[in-house]
C-alpha positions in Angstrom: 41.9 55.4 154.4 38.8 55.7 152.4 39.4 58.6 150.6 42.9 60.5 149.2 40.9 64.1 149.7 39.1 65.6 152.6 38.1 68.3 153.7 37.0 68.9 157.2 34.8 71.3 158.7 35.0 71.8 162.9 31.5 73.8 162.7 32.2 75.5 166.2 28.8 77.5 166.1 26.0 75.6 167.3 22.8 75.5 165.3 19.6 74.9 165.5 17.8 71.5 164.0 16.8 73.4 161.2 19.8 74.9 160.8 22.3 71.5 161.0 19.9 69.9 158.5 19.7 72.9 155.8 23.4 72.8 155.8 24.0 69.8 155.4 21.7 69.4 152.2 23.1 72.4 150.9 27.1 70.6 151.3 25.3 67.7 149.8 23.6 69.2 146.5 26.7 71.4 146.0 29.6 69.0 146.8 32.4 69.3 144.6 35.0 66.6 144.1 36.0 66.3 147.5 34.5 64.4 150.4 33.9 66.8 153.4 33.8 66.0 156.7 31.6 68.2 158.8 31.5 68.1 163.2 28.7 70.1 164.4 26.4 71.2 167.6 23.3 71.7 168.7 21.9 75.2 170.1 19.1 73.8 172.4 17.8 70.5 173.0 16.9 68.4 170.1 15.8 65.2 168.6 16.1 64.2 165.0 13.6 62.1 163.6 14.5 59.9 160.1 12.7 60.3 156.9 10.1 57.8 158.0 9.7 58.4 161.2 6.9 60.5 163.0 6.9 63.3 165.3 4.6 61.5 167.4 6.6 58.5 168.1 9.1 60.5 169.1 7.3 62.1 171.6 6.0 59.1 172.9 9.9 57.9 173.5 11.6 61.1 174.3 8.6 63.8 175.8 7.2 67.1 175.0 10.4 69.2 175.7 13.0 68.5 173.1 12.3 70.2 169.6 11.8 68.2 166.8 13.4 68.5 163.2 13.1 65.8 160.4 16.1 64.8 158.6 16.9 63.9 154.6 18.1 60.9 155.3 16.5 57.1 157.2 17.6 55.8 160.2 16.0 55.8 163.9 15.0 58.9 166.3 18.1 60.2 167.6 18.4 62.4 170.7 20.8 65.1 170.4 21.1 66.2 174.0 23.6 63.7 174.9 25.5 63.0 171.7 28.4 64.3 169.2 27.8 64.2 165.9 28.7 64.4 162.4 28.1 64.4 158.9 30.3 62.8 155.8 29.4 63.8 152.1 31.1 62.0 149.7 30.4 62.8 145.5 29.2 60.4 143.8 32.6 59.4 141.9 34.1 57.9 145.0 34.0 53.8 145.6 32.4 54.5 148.8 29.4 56.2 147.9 29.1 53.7 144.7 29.0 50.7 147.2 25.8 49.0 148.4 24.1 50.3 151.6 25.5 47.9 154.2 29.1 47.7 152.7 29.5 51.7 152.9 27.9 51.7 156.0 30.8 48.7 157.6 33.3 51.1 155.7 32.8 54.2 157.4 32.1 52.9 161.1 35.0 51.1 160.6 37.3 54.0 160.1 35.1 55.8 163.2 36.4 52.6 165.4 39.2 53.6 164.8 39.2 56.6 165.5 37.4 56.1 168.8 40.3 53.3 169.6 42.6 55.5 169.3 40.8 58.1 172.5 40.9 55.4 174.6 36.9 54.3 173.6 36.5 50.6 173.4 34.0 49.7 170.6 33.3 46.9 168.4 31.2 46.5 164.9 27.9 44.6 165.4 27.5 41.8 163.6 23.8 41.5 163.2 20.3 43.2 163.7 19.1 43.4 167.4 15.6 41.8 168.2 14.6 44.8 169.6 11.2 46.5 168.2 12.1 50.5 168.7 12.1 53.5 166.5 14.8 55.0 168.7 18.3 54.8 167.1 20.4 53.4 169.9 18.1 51.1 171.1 17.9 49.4 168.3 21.6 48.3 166.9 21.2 47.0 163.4 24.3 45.6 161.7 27.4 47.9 161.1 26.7 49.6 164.0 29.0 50.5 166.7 29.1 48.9 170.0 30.5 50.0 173.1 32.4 48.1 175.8 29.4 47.1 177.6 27.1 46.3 174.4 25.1 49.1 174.3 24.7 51.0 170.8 27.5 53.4 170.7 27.5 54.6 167.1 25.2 55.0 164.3 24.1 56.7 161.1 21.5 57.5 158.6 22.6 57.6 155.0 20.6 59.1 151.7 22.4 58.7 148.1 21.3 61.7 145.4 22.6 62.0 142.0 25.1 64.6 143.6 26.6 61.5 146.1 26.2 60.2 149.5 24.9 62.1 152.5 26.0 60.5 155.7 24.8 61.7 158.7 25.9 60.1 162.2 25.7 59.7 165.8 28.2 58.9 168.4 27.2 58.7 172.3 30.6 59.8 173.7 31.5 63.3 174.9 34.8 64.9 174.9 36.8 65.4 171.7 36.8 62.0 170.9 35.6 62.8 167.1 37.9 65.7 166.2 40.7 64.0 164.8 38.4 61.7 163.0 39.4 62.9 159.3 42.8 61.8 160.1 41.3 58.1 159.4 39.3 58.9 156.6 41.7 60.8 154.3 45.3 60.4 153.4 45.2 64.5 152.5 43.5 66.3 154.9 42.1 70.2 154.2 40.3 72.8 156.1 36.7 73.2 154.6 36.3 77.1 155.1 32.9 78.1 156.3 33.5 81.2 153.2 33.1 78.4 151.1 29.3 77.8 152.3 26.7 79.1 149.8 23.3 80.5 150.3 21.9 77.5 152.6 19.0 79.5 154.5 16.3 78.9 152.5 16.6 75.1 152.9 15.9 75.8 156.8 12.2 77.1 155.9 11.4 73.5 154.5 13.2 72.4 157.9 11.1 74.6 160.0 8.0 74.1 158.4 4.9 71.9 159.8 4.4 70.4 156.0 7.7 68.9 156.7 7.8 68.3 159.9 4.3 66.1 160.2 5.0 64.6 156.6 4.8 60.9 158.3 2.1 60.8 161.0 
């Protein structure tokens, strides 16, 4: 178990890119001093580009018809159509988000192998960087990441550390429930985050919505 407190959020209502990224800032800059594990959807089709990654590039992998949001945090071009995801915020007090990139990286898939074990999903960490040259998250395994039965990128994540904590935002190519009971490996004492306890998040989606932000890498 990583952490002695979470709380966990099944976010049931699905949201747009804007919407999924405002919100989890907002967790992230307002975090008290428990980690908080939030599952979330997607309403419509979308694809996430990292910090440094550019609209166009992703439209050269994944078309014209997904829409497009930026995230806070690095990582690849992920495409949301086809995937489950989640995000882990964890204050800055906690070993975890204190640890060096790669180390809380292993520490969290780790937990998320187990997890995905446990449904039945054969996986494996990979143990080094692929070769492959491609801004598109899963097809580029780097190390840490998860790896399915047959070898193909499974899991992975983009992370950004603040002055508040860490802001873990991943990616799992399996469908199903296979992620719900995921808190169970991450924390000994498990709590229900309450949406009530959400604060006034919206205005973070206008930076999400907006071109400035949007074409910030070109």
């Amino acid at each position: 178990m990583l952490f002695e407190k979470l709380k966990v959020w099944l976010d049931r209502e699905p949201r747009t890119g804007p919407e999924n990224m405002a919100i989890d800032q907002w967790l992230t800059e307002n975090l008290g001093e428990v980690p908080i594990l939030r599952l979330y959807r997607w309403e419509g089709d979308w694809v996430s580009l990292g910090c440094f990654q550019s609209r166009g590039e992703g439209r050269r992998l994944f078309g014209e018809e997904p829409e497009y949001v930026r995230r806070w945090t690095g990582g690849g071009i992920v495409d949301h159509r086809n995937d489950q995801t989640y995000t882990l915020v964890i204050p800055r007090g906690e070993d975890v988000a204190q640890a060096c990139g790669c180390e809380r990286y292993a520490k969290i898939h780790g937990e998320l192998a187990r997890c995905l074990r446990e449904s039945g999903i054969a996986c494996e960490l990979a143990e080094r960087d692929s070769v492959a040259k491609s801004a598109a998250c899963f097809e580029k395994p780097v190390t840490w990441d998860l790896l399915g039965a047959d070898g193909a990128k499974l899991a992975g994540a983009g992370q950004r550390r603040t002055r508040h904590g860490l802001l873990h935002q991943g990616s799992v190519a399996v469908s199903g429930s296979a992620l719900e009971n995921f808190g169970d490996f991450l924390g000994s004492d498990c709590s229900i985050f309450e949406s009530g306890e959400l604060g006034e998040w919206e205005e973070l989606a206008v930076k999400y919505r907006s071109e400035k932000w949007l074409e910030r890498v070109l």
